[in-house]
N, C-alpha and C positions, 0 to 999 in steps of 0.2 A: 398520267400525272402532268398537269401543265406547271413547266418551266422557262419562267422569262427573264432568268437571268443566269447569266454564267462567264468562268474567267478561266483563260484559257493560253498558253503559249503557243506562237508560232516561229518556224525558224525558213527562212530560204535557203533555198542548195548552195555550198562552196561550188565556185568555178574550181574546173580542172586546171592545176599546174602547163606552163609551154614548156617544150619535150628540148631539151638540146644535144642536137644530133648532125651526124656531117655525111652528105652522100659518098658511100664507097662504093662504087659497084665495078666491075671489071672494064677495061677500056676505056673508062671513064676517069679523065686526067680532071682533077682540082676540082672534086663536085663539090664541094662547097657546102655551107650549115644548110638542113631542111629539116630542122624541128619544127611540128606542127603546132598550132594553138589547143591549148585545153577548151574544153566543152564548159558553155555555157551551165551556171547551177538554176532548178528550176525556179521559178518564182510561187508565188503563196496567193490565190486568188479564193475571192467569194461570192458565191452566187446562189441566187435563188434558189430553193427547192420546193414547187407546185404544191409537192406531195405532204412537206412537215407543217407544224404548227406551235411545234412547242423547242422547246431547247434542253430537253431533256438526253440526250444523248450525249451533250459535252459536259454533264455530269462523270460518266465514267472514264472517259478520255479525253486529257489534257493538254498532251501538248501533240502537234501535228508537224511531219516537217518535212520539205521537197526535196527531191534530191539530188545528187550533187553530181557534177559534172565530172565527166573521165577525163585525165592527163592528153595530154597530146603526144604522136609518136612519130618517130624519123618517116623519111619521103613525104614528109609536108601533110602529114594525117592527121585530121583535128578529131579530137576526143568528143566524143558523141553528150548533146546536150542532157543536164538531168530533169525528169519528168516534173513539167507543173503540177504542184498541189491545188486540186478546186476543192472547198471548203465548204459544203453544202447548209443556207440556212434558212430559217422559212421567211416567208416573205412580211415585211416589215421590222427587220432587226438592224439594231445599228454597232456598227463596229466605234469601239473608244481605244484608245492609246487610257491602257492602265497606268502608266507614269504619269502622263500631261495630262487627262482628262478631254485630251481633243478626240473630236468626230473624224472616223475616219474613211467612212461609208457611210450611207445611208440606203437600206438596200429593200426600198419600198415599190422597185418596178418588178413588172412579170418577166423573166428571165435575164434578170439586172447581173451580172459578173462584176466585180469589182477588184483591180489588180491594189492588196495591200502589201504584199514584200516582195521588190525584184529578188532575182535570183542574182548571185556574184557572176560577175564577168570572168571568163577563161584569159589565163595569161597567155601570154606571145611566146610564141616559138623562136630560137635563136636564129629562124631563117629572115628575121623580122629586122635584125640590128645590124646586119652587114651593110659595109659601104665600102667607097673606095678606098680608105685606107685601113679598117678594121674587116677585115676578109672571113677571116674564123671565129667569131664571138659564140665563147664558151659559156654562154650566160642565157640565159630565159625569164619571164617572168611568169610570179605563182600565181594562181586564181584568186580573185578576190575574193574577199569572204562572205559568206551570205548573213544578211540579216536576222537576227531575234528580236522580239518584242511581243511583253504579255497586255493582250487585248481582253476588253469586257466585250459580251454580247448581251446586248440589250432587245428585246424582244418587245416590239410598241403595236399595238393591236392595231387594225387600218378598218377604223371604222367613220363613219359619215356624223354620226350623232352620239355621245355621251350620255350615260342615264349617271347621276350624279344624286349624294344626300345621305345623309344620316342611314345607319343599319335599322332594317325592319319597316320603313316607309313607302314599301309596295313597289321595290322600283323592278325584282324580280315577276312579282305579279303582270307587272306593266307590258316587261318582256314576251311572257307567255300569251298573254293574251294578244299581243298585234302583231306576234310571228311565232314560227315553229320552234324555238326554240324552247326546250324543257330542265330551265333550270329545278333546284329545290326551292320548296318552299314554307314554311314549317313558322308559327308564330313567337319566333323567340329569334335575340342579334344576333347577327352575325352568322345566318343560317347560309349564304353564300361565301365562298370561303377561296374562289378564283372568278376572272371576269368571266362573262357567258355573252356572245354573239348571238346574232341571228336578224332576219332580214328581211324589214316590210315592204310588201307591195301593196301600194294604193289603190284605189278603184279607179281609178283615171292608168294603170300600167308602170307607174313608176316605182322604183324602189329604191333604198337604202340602207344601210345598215347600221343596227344600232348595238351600245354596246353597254352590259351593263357593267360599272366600275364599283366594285363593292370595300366596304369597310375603313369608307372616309369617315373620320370623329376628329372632335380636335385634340389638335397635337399631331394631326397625323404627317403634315410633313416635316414634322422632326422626329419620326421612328415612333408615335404610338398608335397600336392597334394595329391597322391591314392595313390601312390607307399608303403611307409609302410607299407600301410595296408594289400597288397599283395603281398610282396616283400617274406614272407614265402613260396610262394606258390613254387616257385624257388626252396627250399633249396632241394626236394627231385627228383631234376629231375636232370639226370644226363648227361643231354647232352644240351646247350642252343643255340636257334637261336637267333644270334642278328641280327632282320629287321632294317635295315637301308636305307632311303630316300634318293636316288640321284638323284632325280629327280631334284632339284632347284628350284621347284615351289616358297617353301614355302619361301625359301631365305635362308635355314639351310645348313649348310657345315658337309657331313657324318664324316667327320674325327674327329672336334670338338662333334659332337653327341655321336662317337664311347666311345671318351675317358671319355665325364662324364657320361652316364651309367655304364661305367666299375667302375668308380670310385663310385659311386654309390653302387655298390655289391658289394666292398670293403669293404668300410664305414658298409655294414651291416654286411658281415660277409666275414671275410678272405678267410673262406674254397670255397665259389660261386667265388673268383677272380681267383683259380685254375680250376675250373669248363672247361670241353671241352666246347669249340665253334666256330661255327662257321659263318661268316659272311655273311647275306641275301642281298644285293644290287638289293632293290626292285625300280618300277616303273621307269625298264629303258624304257617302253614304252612310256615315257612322260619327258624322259632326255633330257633339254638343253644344258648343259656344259659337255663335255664329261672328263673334269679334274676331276667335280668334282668325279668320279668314280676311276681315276687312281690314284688321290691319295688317295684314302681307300682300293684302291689297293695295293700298295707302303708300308702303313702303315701295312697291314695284314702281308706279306711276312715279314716283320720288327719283328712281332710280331708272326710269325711262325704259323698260322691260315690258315686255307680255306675261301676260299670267293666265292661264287654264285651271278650270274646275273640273276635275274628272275622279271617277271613281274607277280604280284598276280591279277592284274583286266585280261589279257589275258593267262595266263597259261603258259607264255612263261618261259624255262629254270625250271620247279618245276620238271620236270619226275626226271631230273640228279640230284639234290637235294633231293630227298626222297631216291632213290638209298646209297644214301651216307649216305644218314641219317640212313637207316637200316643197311649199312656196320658199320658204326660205333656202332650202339646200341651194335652188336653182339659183337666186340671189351671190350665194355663198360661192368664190372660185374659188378651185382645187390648188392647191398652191404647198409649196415645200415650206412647213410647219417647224425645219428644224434649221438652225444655222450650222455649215457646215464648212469646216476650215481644210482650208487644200493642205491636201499631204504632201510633205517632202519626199522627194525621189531620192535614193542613193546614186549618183552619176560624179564622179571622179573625174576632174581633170585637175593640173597644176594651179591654174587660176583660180577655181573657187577653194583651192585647197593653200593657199599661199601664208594663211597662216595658222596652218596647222602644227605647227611645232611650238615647243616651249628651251631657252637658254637659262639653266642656272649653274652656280658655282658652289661646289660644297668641295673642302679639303683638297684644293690646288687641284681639284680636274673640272671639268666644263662638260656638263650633259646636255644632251640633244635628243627631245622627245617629243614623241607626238604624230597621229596617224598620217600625216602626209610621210615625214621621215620612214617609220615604219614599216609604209608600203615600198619605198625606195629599198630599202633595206633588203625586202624577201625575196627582191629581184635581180640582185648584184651576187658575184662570185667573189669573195675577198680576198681568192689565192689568183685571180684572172687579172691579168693588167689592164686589160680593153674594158673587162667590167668594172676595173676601180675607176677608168677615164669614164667610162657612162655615167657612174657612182656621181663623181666631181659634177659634171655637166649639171643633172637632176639637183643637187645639191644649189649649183647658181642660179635655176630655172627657180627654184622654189626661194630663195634670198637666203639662204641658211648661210652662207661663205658672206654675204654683206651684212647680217647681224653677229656674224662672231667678231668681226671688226671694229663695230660699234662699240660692242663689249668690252675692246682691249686684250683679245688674245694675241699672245705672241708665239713668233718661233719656237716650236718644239714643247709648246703646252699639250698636253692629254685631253683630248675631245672623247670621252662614250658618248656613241651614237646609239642609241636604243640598245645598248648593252654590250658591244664591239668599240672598248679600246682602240684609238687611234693617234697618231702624233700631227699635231697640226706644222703645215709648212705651205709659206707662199710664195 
């Protein structure tokens, strides 16, 4: 079953908790704190697999997740890191942020890895906080926590040339005949029913690969027929055949064909209406109306394009057509077809975290919320005096003690700090 789309949660490993702990050992006068650091939590990584081709496998299984770092323990022993997750997927899929809609990979090289979720950093051991005047600090801090975030995988076929057009216009034919590939073929719409690959070689040694995009009609990129659903498969190809029927059989006029498939890849995405192409004027073997050709001829030259007359059920006119099509690939540079926005890293420190808190007032107390606080929070001992003075210090570093001032708190007002009652006093 080929599957090219799917949504899926990922989570990174919590860091392991730091250990707070004090060397005792015999003979050993005032050994002093040697709580180790917790272990690194794994991070969430994705990377090519040679072997897949479809995305059917993240059908049955959802969410995936690394894992998590061990605690740290006394004699300065760091808690052992948790194993990276690598996320195996085939090659040309793109990672999205499900929320935002951003790119967050593009993962169209041969053994491409791409790091999308650090893992939480291990907190510090109380051997970490000792100074000269705080000698015994009974306090550590907890691991950071690891990220979640439910991602789309998008699966964009990596082909060279695009076969493009209306259902039933020989573009499957077209396929078979200039390479090995054996799609169905059967005279009635919509007898392809997923893209089909496969890959010409010219008589001069060169090849390419071409891909057939089936069940573009209009409406299609607004959800009618197939076409959405494979209308991505396009975006990475960088040269398009549009097959177009002049046969008359069917009763269809190529010029009005022409214009709403184009309009079509508009609608989906601007950058595919610049896209080269050129024009397939298939089964002239079976042409009644010889207008109807001239004027899709007419309208090309209008529109400054190439046009080919070729018959895909006889072979007739494909040689001069593959010719051209390898003139222009070499033309055409390879280039990244998709715009991709750099991801944010999760990376903690005070400064980019400086306004991460929120001050409101409801019913005569003053709350203080917000992930910087937070983390200050799951790292202090609230019965430890040396960890209420570290508590205070973090609190000045981060400005929280010079916006309750602004505020107008006073002496012996009720500050909740992320849900720990406290009496303010300066």
């Amino acid at each position: 079953m080929f599957t090219d789309y799917a949504k899926i949660i990922i989570k990174s490993g919590d860091g392991g908790n730091g250990a707070v702990s004090f060397r005792r050992e015999k003979y050993v006068a005032a050994g002093g704190p040697d709580g180790g650091d917790g272990g690194r939590g794994g991070s969430v990584y994705f990377v090519v697999d040679p072997d897949s081709n479809t995305l059917v496998d993240f059908r049955f299984k959802k969410k995936f997740k690394a894992e998590n770092g061990n605690n740290g323990e006394g004699a300065r022993r760091y808690g052992k890191s948790g194993e990276d997750l690598y996320v195996k997927v085939p090659q040309g899929t793109i990672v999205k942020d499900a929320e935002t809609g951003k790119i967050l990979a593009d993962l169209s090289e041969k053994e491409q890895t791409e790091l999308i979720l650090p893992g939480g950093r291990g907190g510090k051991g109380n051997c970490h906080f000792a100074t000269s005047t705080r000698q015994a600090p009974r306090f550590s801090q907890d691991g950071e926590k690891g990220m979640e975030k439910e991602v789309i995988l998008e699966l964009k076929l990596l082909a060279d040339v695009g076969l493009i057009g209306f259902p039933n216009v020989g573009k499957s034919t077209f396929l078979s005949r200039t390479t090995s590939a054996t799609p169905k073929i059967a005279d009635y719409h919509f007898t392809t029913l997923e893209p089909n690959l496969g890959v010409v070689k010219s008589e001069y040694g060169d090849s390419f690969v071409i891909a057939d995009i089936p069940g573009i009609i209009e409406g299609a990129s607004n959800g009618t027929g197939l076409g959405l659903q494979f209308l991505r498969h396009i975006e990475r190809t960088r040269l398009l055949l549009h097959v177009i029927d002049v046969s008359g059989i069917e009763g269809r006029i190529p010029v009005e064909d022409f214009k709403i498939i184009n309009d079509e890849l508009k609608s989906y995405s601007e950058k595919l209406s610049t896209r080269k192409q050129i024009i397939v004027a298939n089964k002239i073997d079976a042409m009644q109306d010889e207008a109807l050709y001239n004027d899709l001829e007419e309208l090309a030259k209008k529109n400054n394009m190439e046009i080919f007359k070729i018959s895909a059920a006889t072979g007739e006119g494909i040689s001069s057509l593959l010719k051209r099509v390898t003139d222009a690939l070499k033309e055409l540079p390879k280039e990244n077809l998709l715009d991709i926005d750099m991801r944010e890293r999760k990376v903690y420190t005070l400064e980019e975290e400086k306004e991460g808190f929120t001050i409101t007032r409801k019913d005569g107390i003053i709350y203080i919320d917000g992930p910087a606080v937070d983390k200050i929070m799951r790292r202090v001992n609230l019965d430890d005096n040396e960890s209420m003075y570290y508590f205070q210090k973090c609190l000045d570093s981060l400005g929280v003690n010079e916006q309750l001032r602004k505020e107008g708190v006073l002496e012996g007002d009720t500050v909740n700090i992320c849900g720990w009652e406290l009496e303010w006093y300066d």
